[in-house]
C-alpha positions as CSV (number, residue, x, y, z in Angstrom):
1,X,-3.3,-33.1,-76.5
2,X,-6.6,-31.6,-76.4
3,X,-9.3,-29.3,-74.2
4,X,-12.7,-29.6,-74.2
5,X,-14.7,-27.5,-72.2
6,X,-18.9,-27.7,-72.4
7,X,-21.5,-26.1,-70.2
8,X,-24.9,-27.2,-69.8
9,X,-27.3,-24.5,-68.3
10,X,-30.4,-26.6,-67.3
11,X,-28.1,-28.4,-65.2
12,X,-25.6,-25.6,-64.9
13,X,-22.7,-28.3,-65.3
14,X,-19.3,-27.4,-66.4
15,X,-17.5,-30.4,-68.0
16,X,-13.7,-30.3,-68.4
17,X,-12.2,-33.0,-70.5
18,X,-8.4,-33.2,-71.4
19,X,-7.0,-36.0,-73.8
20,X,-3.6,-37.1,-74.4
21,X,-3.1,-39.6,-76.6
22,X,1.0,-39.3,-76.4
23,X,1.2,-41.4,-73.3
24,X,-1.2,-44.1,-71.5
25,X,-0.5,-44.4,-67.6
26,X,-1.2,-47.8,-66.2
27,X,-3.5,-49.0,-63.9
28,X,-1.3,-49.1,-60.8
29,X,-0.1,-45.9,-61.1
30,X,-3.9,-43.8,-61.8
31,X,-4.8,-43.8,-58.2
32,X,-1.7,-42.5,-57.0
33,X,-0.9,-40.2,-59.8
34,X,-3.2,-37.8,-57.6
35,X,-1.3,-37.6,-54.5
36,X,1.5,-34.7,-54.4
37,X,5.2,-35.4,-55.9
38,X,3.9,-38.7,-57.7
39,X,4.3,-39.3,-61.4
40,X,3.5,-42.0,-63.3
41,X,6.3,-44.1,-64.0
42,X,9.6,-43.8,-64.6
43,X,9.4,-43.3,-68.4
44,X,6.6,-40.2,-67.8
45,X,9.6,-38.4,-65.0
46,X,12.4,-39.3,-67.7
47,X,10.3,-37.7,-70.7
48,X,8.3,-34.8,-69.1
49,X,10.2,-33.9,-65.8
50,X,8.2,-31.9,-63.2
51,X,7.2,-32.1,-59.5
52,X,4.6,-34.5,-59.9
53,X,1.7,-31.3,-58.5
54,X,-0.4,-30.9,-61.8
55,X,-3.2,-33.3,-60.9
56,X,-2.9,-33.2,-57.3
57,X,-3.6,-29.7,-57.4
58,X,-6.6,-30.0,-60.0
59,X,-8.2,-32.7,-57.8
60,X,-7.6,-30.3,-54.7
61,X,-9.6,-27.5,-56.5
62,X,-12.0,-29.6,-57.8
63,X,-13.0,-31.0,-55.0
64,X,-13.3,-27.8,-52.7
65,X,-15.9,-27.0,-55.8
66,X,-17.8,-30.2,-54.6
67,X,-16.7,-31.4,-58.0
68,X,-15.3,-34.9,-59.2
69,X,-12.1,-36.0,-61.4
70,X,-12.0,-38.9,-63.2
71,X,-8.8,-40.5,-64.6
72,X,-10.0,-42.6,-67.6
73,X,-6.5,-44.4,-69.6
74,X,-6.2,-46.9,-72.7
75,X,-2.8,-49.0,-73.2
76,X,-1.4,-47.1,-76.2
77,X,-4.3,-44.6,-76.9
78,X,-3.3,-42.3,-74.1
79,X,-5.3,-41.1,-71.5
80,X,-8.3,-39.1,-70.3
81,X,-8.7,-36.6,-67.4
82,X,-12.3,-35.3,-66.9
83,X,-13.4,-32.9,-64.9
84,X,-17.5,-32.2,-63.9
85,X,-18.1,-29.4,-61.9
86,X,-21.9,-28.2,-60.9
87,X,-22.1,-24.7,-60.4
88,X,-23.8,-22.8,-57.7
89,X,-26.3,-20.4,-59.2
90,X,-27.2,-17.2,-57.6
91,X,-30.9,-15.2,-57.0
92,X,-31.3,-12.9,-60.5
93,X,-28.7,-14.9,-62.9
């Protein structure tokens, strides 16, 4: 797994990017993987456990920021969870 975290000033952009290339989650379960107490699949319950909140919660937070989250997944490369954010900047900064 990995983080990756860039922000560009003349657009004042934050861009969040997480990759795991342990597990790819399939196309019919990347739409509801955001909804609360939903995982994606069996196998990723059996291996990892959890509620099934992590992503939920990130897109909640996200988009009260009037950011976006993008789910991006390749059939054994992993997947790809990107978060853009465009930040609010204030008189004198």
């Amino acid at each position: 797994m990995s983080l990756r975290i860039k922000f560009t000033s003349n657009t004042s952009t934050l861009l969040i990017t997480v990759i795991d290339t342990d597990e790819d989650i399939a196309r019919d379960d990347q739409t509801p993987v955001f909804e609360y107490f939903v995982h994606a699949g069996f196998r990723i319950t059996h291996n990892f456990g959890g509620y099934g909140l992590g992503l939920f919660v990130i897109k909640s937070l996200v988009e009260l920021m009037a950011g976006v989250v993008e789910l991006q997944s390749t059939i054994v490369q992993g997947f790809k969870v990107c978060v853009t954010i465009v930040c609010q900047q204030h008189a004198g900064e």
